[in-house]
C-alpha positions in Angstrom: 26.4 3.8 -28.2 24.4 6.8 -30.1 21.1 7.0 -28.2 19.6 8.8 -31.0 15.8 10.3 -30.5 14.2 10.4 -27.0 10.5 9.6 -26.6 7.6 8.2 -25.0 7.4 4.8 -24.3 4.0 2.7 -25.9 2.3 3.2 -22.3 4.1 6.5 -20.7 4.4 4.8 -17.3 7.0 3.1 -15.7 6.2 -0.3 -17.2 7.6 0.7 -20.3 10.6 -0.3 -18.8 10.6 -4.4 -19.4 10.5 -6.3 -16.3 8.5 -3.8 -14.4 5.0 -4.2 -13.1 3.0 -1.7 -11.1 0.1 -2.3 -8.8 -2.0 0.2 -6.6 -4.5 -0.3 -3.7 -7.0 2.3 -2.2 -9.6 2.6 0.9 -10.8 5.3 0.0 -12.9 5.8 3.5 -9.6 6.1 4.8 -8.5 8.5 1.9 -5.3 6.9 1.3 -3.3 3.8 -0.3 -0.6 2.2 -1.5 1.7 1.6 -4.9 3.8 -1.6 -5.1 6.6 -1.2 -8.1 7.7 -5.2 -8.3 10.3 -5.8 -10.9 9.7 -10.0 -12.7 13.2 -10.0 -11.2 15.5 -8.8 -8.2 16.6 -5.4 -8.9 19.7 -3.5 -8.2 18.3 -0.2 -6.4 19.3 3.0 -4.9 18.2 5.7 -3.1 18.5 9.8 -2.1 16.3 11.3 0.4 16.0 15.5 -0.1 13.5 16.6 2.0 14.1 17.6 5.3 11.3 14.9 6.7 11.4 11.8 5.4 9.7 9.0 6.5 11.8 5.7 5.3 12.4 1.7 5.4 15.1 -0.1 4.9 16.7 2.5 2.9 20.1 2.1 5.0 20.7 -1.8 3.4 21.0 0.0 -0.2 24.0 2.3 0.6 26.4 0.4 -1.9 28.6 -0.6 0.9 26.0 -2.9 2.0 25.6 -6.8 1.6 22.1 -6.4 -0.4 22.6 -6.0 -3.8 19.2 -6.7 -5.4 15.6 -5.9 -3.9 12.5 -7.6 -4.8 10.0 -4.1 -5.1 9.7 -0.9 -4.0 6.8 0.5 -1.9 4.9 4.4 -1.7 2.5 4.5 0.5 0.0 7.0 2.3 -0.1 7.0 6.2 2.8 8.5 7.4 4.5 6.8 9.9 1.3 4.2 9.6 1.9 3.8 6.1 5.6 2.3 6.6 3.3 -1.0 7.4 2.4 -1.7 3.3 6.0 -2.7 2.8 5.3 -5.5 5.8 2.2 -6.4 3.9 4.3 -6.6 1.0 7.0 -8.6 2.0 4.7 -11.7 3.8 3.4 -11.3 -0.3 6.4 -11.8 -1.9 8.1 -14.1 0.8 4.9 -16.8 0.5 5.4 -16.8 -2.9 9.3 -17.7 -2.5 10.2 -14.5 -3.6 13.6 -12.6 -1.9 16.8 -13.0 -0.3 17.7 -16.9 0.1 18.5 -17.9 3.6 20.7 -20.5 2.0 18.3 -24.1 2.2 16.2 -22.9 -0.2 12.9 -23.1 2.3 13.0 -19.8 4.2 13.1 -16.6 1.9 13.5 -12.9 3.1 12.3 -10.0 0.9 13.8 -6.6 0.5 11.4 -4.3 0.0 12.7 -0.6 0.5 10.0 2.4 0.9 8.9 5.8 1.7 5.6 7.6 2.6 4.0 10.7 2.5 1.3 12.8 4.6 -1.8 12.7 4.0 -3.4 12.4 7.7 -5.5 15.2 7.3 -7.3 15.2 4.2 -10.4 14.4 5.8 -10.3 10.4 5.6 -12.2 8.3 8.6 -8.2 7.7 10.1 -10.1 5.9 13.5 -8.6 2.8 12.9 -7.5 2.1 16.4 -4.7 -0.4 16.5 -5.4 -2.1 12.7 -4.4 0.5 9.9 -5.4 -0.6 6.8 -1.8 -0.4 5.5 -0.4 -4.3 5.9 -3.5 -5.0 3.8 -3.1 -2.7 1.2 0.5 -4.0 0.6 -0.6 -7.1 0.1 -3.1 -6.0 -2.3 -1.5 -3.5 -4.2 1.1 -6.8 -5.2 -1.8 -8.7 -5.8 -3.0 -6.0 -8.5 0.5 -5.9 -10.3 0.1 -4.8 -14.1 1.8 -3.3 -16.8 -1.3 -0.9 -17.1 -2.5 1.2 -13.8 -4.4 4.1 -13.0 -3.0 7.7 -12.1 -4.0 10.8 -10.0 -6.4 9.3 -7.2 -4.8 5.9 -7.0 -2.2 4.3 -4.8 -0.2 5.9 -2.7 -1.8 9.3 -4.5 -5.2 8.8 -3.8 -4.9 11.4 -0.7 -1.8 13.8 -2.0 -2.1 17.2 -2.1 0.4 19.5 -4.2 -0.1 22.7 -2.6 -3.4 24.3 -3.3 -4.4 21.7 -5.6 -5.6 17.7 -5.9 -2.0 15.6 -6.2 -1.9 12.3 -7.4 0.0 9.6 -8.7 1.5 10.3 -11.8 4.4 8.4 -14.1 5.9 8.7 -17.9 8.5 6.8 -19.3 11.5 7.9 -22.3 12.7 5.2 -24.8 15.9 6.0 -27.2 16.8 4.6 -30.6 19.8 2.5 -28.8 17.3 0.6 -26.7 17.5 2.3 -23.3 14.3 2.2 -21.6 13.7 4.9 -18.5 10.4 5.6 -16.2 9.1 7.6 -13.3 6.6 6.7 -11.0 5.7 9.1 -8.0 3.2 10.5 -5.6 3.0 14.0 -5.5 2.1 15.5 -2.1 4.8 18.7 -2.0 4.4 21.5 0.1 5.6 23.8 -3.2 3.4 24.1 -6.3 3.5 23.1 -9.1 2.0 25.8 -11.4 3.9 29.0 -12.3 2.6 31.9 -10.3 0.0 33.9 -11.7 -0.9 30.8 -14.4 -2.2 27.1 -14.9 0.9 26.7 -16.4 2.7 23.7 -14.7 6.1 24.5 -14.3 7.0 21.2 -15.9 5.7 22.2 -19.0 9.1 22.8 -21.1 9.5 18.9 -21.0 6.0 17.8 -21.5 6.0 15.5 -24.5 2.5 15.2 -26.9 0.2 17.1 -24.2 0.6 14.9 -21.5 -0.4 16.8 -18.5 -2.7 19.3 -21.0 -0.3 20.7 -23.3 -0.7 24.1 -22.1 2.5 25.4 -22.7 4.3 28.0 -20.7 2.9 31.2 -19.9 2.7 33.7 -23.2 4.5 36.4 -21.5 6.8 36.3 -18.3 7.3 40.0 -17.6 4.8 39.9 -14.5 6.4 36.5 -12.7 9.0 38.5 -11.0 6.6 40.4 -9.2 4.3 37.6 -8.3 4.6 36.1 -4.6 7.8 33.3 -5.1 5.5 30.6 -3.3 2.3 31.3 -4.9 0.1 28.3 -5.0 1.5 26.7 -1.9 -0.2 25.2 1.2 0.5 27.9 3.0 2.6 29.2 6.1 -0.4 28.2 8.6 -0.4 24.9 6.9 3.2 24.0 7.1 4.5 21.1 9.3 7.6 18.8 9.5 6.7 15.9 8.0 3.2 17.5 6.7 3.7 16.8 3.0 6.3 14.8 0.5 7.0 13.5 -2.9 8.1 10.3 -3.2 9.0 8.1 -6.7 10.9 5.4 -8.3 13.0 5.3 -11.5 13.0 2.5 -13.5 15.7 1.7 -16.4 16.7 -1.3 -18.6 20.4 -0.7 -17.9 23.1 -3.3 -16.1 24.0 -0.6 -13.0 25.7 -1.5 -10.3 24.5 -0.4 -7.0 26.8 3.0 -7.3 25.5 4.1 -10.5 21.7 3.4 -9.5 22.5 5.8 -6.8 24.2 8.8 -9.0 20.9 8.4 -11.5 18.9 8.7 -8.4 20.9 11.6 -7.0 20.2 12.8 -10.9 16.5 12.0 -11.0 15.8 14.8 -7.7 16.5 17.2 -10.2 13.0 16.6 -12.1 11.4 17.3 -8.5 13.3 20.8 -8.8 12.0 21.4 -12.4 8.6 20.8 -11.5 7.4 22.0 -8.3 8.6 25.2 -6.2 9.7 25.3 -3.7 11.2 21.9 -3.4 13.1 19.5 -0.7 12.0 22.0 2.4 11.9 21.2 5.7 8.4 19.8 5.6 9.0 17.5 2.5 10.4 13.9 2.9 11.3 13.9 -0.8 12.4 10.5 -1.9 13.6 9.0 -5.0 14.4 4.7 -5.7 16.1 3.7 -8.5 15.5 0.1 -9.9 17.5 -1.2 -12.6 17.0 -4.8 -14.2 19.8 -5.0 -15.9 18.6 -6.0 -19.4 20.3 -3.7 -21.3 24.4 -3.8 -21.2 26.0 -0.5 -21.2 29.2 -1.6 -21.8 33.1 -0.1 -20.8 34.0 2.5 -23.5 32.0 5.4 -22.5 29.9 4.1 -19.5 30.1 7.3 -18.0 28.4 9.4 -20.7 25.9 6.5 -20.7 25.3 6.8 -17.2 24.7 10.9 -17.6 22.3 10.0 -20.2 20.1 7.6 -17.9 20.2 10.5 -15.2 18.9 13.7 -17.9 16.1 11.4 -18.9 15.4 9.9 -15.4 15.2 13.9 -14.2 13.0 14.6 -17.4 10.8 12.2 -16.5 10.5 12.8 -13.0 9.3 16.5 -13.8 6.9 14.9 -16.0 5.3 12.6 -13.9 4.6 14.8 -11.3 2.9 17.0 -13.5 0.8 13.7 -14.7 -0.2 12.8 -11.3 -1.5 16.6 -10.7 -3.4 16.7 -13.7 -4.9 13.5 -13.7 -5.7 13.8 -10.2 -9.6 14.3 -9.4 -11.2 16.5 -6.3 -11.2 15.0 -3.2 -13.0 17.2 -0.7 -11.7 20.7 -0.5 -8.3 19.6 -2.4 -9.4 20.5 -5.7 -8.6 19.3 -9.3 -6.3 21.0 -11.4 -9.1 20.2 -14.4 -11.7 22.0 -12.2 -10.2 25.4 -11.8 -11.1 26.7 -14.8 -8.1 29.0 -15.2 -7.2 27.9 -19.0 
């Protein structure tokens, strides 16, 4: 199989990938919400978890040891450890509609809905919600909102990310070859590091940026003076940092027939766009987490699987980089986390 020429899909999201829907839900008194990625069909998935604080759900039932071999969507969510409650509202969604792992008489079905969430606790959101967080609700209707077109930067589980200094967001883009392969990235960027080189608005993501999607800003004209600039420039900040305190979190999408194994090397591949795109990365106070979904569509055959395989993982990194760059620049101010459009530094 010759790939051939890598670009962006018709939508640059995730849904490019056929089979894929997206859906996001928001209080925004609260600050916060929740992304639902639901494939038409049970997935094969993965996982790999970077950060040194990750906040997780029924991640262990994907190692490819496991009996589940196939999951019915993926949940982000807001909240921190509260926000581990979409995924509930998510599976009563999906198991009322008949949707999930058969119990075997056909009447009683049991979703698998793997997630992650990040930290965004103290944004300034009303959190008094006693003992009924809005989460189990917004699960529920982020799968009611499924679509192959969603919104980006203060949406979903991005509506109360930071990334460092700056406004995060939810961002995605998506890469589609002459051979038919089909790859996206969704994720919610909330990292501790930044994302802009020091000294610039230049996100450092911009080498893969394709047809100014984040701005088309380029890099930086000259890079003489980035040696001497401080190495975590545009970060929250020492006083700010706590375990747990921030996180990226994402899926990858792709067309291909993996097998639970694979899913998880393209995922162990796909961490690499968090690396090209925000500094520093997988620290202590990050829970950085990427899924993998594959629907199978697309056969990769025997003779030179492998090489296929690498393939799916470059552009799942690729587009990883780029759609945390998309979620930042998309992303609008929410009270003193400011926009990246609004700093005027261009």
């Amino acid at each position: 199989m010759n790939i051939g020429t890598i670009r962006k899909g018709p939508r640059n999201l995730i849904t490019d990938v056929t089979g894929i829907r997206v859906g996001n839900a928001e209080d925004f008194a609260v600050r916060s919400g929740a992304t639902v990625i639901l494939p038409d069909a049970r997935a094969v998935a993965a996982v790999d978890a970077r950060g040194g604080a990750p906040g997780t759900r029924e991640t262990d039932a994907l190692d490819a040891t496991c009996l589940v071999d196939a999951v019915d969507a993926v949940v982000l969510s807001g909240g921190s450890v509260y926000g581990l409650d979409a995924a509930s509202g998510a599976t009563a969604w999906l198991g009322a509609r008949r949707r999930g792992y058969s119990m075997g008489n056909g009447t009683v079905f049991a979703p698998v809905v793997p997630s992650a969430i990040l930290f965004d606790l103290t944004n300034g959101g009303d959190k008094a919600w006693g003992e009924m967080p809005p989460y189990n609700e917004l699960g529920r209707r982020a799968c009611a909102a499924a679509a192959f077109d969603f919104a980006l930067g203060n949406a979903g589980a991005g509506l109360g990310a930071r990334a460092g200094q700056l406004k995060g967001g939810l961002g995605s883009a998506s890469a589609v070859t002459d051979a038919g392969l089909q790859v996206g990235a969704l994720i919610a960027a909330n990292p501790y590091g930044s994302v802009l080189v020091p000294g610039s608005s230049a996100f450092w993501a911009a080498p893969y940026e394709l047809d100014g999607e984040f701005g088309g800003g380029g890099w930086p004209s000259t890079a003489s003076g980035l040696a001497s600039l401080p190495a975590l420039s545009g970060t929250k900040g020492e006083a700010a940092a706590q375990a747990g305190g921030n996180t990226t979190i994402g899926c990858v999408a792709v067309n291909a027939d993996l097998t639970p194994a694979e899913a998880r090397r393209v995922a162990i591949m796909a961490q690499d766009g968090l690396a090209r795109a925000i500094r520093p990365i997988h620290t202590p106070f990050d829970g950085d987490v990427i899924f993998v979904l594959a629907t199978g569509a697309r056969a990769l055959g025997a003779e030179g699987r492998p090489a296929r395989l690498m393939e799916l993982g470059h552009m799942a990194a690729d587009c990883v980089a780029r759609a945390v760059a998309r979620g930042v620049y998309e992303a609008e101010t929410l009270g003193d986390a400011l926009a990246y459009r609004s700093i005027g530094t261009r």
